[in-house]
N, C-alpha and C positions, 0 to 999 in steps of 0.2 A: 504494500500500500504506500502509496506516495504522496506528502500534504502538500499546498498548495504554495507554504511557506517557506521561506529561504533565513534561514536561523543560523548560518556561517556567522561566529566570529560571538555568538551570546551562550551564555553560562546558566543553564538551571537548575533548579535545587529539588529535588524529587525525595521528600522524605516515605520512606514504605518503599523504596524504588525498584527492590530485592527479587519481588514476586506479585503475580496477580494483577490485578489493576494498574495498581503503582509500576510494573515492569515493562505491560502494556505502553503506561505515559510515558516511560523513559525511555522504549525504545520508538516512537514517533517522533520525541522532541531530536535523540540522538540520528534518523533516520531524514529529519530536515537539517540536522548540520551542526546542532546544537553542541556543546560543551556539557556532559553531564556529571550533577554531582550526587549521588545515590546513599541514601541511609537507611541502618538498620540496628536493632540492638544489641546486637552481635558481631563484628566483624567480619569473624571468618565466615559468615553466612554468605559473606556480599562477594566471594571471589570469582565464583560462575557468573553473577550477573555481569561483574567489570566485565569479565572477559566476553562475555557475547557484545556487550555493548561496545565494546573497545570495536568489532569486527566493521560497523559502522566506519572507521575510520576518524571519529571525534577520539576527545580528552574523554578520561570518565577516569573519579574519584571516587572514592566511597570510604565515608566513614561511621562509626559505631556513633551511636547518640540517639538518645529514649527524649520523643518529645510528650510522651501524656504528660498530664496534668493529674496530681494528688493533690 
């Protein structure tokens, strides 16, 4: 599938980026061009997803960090 948009050269922040929905977003944003940055609460969770998204051809970072609310 290929979006409409041209996202070469911008960074986005996709917390949940790992799996499911959130992996869905990450790999559109990363599929128009985008720069992505993928979280999860776990680390070593996120190594498959860098790497498929890496195949894109963008940046892709990923780091560990819990954003709920207590």
């Amino acid at each position: 599938m290929s979006l409409a948009i041209d996202l070469k050269g911008k960074k986005t922040l996709i917390t949940g980026g790992r799996k499911g929905i959130g992996f869905a977003i990450s790999r559109g944003f990363a599929n128009a061009g985008s720069s992505i940055v993928i979280t999860s609460r776990e680390i070593n969770e996120l190594k498959d997803a860098k790497e498929q998204l890496g195949n894109f051809g963008v940046d892709v970072f990923a780091y560990a960090l819990d954003v709920k609310i207590r």
